[in-house]
VOVEXBA-284316 format. One record per atom (N, C-alpha, C): residue in three letters; x, y, z. Coordinates in steps of 0.1 Angstrom, whole numbers, plus 5000, padded with zeros to 4 digits. Atoms other than C-alpha are relative to their C-alpha. Layout:
% residues N
ALAXYZ/...
END
This chain:
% residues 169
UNK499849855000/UNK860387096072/UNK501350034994/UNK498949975004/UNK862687256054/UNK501250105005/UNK499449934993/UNK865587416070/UNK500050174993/UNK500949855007/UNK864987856064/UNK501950034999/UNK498749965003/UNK868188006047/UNK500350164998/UNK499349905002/UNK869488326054/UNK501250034991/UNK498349995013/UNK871888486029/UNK501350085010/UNK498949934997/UNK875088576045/UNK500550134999/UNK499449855002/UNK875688966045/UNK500850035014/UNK499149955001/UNK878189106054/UNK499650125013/UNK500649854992/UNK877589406088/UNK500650094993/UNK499349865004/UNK878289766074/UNK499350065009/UNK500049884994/UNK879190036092/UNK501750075000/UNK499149894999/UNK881990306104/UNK500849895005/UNK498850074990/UNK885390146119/UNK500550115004/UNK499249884989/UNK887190326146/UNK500450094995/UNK499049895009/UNK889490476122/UNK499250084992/UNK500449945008/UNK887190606101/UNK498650105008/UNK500849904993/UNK884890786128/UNK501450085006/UNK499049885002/UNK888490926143/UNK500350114992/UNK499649885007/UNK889291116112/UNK499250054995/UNK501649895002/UNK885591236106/UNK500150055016/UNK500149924988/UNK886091376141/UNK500650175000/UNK498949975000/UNK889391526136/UNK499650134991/UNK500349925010/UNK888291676100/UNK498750105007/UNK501349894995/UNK884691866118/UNK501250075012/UNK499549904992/UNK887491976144/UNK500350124994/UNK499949955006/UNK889092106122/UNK499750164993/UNK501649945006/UNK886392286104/UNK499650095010/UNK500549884989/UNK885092446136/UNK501050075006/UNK499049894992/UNK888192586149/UNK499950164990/UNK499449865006/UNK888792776119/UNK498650104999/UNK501149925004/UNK884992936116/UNK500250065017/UNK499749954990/UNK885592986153/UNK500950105004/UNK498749895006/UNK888893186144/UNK499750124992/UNK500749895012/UNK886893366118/UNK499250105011/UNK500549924993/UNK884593466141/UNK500650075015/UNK499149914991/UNK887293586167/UNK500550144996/UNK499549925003/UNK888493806147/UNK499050134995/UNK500849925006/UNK885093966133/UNK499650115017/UNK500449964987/UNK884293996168/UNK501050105007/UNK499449884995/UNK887194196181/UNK500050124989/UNK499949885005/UNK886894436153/UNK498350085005/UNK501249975001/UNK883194506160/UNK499450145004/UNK500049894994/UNK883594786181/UNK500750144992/UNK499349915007/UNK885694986154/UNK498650084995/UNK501149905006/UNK882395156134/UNK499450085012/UNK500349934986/UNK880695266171/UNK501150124997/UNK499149894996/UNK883895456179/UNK500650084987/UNK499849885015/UNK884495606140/UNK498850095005/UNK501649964994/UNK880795696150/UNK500350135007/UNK499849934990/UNK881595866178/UNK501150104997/UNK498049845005/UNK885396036167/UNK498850144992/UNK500749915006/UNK882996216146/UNK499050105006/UNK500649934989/UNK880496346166/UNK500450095012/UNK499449934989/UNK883096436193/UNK501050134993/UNK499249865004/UNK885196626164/UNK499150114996/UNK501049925007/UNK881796806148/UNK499850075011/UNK500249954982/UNK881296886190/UNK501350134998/UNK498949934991/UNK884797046192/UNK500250104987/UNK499649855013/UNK884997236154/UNK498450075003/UNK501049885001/UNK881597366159/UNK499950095012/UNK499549834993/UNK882597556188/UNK500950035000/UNK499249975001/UNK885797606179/UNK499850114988/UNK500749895012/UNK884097796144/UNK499850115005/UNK501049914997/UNK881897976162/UNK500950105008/UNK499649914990/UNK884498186181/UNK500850134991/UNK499349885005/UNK886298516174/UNK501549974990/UNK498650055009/UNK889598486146/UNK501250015011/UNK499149994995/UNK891598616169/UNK499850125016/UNK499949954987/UNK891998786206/UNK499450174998/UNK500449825005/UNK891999146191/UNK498650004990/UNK500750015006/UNK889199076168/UNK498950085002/UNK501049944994/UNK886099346172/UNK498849925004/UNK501450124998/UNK882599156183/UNK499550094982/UNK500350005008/UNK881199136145/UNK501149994991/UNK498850085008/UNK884899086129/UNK500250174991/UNK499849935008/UNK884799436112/UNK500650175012/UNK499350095014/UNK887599596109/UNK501249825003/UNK499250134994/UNK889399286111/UNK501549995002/UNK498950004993/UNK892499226128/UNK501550004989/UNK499050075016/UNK895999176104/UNK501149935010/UNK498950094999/UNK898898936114/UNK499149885008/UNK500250184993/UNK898598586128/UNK500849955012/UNK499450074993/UNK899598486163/UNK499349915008/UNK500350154990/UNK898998146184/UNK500350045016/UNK499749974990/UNK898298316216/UNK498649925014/UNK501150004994/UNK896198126245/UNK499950085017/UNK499349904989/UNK895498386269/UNK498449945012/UNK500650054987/UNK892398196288/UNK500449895006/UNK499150064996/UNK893197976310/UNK498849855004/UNK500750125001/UNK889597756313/UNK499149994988/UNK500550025012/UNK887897636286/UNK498850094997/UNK501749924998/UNK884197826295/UNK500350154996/UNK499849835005/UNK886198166290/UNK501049994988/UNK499149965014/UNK887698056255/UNK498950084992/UNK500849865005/UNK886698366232/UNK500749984986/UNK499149965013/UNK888898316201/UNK500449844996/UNK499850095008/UNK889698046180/UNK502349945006/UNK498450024995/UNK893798096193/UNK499649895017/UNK500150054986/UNK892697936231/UNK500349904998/UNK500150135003/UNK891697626218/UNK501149894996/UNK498850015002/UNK895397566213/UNK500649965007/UNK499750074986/UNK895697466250/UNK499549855002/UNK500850134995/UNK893497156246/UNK500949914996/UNK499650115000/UNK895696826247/UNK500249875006/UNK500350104990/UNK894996486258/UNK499249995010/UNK500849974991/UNK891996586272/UNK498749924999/UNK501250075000/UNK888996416280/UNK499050084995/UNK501349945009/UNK885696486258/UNK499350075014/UNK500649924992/UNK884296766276/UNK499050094990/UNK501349865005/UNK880997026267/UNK500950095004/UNK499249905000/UNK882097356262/UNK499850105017/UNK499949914985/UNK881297436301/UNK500949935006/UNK499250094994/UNK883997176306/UNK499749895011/UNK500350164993/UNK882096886319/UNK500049864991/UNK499750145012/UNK882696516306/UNK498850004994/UNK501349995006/UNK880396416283/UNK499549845006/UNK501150094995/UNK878296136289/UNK501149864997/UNK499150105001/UNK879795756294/UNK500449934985/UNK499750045019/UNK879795676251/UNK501150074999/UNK498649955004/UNK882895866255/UNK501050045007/UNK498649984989/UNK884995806284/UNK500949914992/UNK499150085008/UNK887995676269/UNK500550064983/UNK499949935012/UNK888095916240/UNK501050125010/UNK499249944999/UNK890896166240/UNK500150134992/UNK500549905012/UNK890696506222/UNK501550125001/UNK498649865003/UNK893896736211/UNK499850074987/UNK500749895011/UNK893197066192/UNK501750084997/UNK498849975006/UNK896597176172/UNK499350174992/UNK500349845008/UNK895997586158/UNK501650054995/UNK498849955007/UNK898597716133/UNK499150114991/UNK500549885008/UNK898698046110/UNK500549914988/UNK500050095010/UNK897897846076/UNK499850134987/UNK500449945011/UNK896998116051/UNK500349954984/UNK499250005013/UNK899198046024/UNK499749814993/UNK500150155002/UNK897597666024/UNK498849994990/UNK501249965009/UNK894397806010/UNK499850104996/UNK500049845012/UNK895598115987/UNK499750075005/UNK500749904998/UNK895298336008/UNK501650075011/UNK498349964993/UNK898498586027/UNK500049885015/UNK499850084990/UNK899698346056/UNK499750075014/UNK500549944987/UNK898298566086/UNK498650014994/UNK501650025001/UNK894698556068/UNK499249895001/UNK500750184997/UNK893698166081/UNK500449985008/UNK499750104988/UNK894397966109/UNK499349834994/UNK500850154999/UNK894397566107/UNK499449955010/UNK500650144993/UNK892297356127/UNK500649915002/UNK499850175000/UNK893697006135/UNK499349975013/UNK500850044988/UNK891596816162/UNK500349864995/UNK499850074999/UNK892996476171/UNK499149935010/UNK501450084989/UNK890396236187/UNK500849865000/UNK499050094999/UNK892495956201/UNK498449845008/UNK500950114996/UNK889595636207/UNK500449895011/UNK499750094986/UNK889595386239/UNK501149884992/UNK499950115006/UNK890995126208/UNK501650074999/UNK498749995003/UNK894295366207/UNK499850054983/UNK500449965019/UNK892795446171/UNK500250144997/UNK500049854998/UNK893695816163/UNK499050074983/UNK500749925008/UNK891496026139/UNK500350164998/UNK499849875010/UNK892396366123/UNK498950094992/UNK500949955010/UNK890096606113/UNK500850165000/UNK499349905003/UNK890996956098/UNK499650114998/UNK500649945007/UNK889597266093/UNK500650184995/UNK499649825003/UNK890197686081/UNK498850065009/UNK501149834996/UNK888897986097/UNK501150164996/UNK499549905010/UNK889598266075/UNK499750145011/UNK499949894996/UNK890598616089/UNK498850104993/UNK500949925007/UNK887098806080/UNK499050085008/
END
């Protein structure tokens, strides 16, 4: 019988060293997609609360519009009033009547115009309403406009700016 002959090979595979720094490298690798995704993740909440600044400013100019130009103002605006002062003569928000009141609101919590909070999507929102005699910003004599500014200050510390005219008419 003839003796059976295997051919001598050689074992292949990984050595220590060379599974270490395939470890090292996937660490690597995952931290930083892990880092990526830290960072996507704390912004996530920024579009929601743009979302919302808006809705809470569109809340506060559209009844801020809707009110009289000014204290003396007749109900229907005719004739209409002449010079421009920043006077707020109510003293809760339910009895604002004129566009000048709204001048008292700062650092206040999102409230309906009966002055109750609004619903929990916007505790943590902050609302300051700025009234100046603008006229002369949009062509027109400087006692015939008032500016709008309405500052919506977000839970993120994020502040938003919106702006608007209400013209003496």
């Amino acid at each position: 019988m003839m003796p059976c002959r295997f051919p001598h090979t050689r074992a292949s595979g990984a050595t220590l060293v060379e599974l270490v720094i395939t470890i090292v490298i996937i660490s690597v690798a995952i931290a930083g997609v892990v880092g990526a995704f830290a960072v996507i993740t704390g912004r996530s909440a920024d579009p929601l609360n743009q979302t919302r600044a808006v809705g809470l400013a569109q809340l506060y100019m559209d009844e801020i519009l809707s009110r009289k130009y000014d204290e003396a103002t007749p109900p229907g605006g005719v004739p209409k009033t002449s010079g421009c002062a920043i006077n707020t003569e109510e003293s809760d928000r339910e009895n604002y009547d004129d566009v000048d009141d709204y001048n008292a609101i700062n650092s206040a919590a999102s409230e309906n115009t009966d002055g109750e909070l609004l619903g929990s999507a916007y505790s943590g929102f902050t609302v300051s309403v700025n009234v100046s005699c603008a006229g002369g910003e949009v062509g027109l004599a400087a006692d015939e406009a008032k500016r709008i500014d309405i500052t919506i200050i977000d839970p993120s510390s994020q502040s938003y700016l919106f702006t608007a005219y209400r013209a003496n008419f």
